[in-house]
N, C-alpha and C positions, 0 to 999 in steps of 0.2 A: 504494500500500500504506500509504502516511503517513496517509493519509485514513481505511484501515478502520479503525487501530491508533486514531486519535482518536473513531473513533464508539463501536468497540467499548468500548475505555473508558468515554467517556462513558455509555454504554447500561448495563455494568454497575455505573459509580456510581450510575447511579438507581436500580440493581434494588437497590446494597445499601444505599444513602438508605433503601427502603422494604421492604425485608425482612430485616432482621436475622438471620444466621447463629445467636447466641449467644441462648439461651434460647426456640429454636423446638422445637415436640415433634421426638422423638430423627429421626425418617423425613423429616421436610422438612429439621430441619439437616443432616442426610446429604447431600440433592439441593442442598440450598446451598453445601455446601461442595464437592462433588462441581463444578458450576457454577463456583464459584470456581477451582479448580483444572484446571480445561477452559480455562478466561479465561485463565487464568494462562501456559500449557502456548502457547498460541494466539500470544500476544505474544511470550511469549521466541523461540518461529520465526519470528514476524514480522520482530522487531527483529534475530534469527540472521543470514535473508536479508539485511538491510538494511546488519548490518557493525555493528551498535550495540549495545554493551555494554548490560548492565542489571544492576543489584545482585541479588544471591541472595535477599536479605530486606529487606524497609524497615521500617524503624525507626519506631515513634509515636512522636508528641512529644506531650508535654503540656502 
């Protein structure tokens, strides 16, 4: 399970490397964020199963 949690990651850092959420028309940032939050929903069960905390929000750094 270690191993989906690292592709699926990886997989959607490239999706959002190259498709930006923020300032796409109103219907595909929907599906984007919609995606994001499938990703998001998917891991936190993952890491549930696993026994491994995860923070509620991360923080950007600038």
């Amino acid at each position: 399970m270690t191993k989906y949690l690292i592709d699926l990651a990886t997989a959607f850092h490239a999706f959002y490397t190259d498709c930006r959420i923020k300032g796409a028309e109103a219907d595909v940032a929907q599906a984007r964020l919609t995606l994001a939050d499938v990703t998001r929903s998917v891991i936190a069960n993952v890491l549930g199963m696993l026994k491994i905390s995860a923070p509620a929000r991360m923080e950007k750094n600038d």
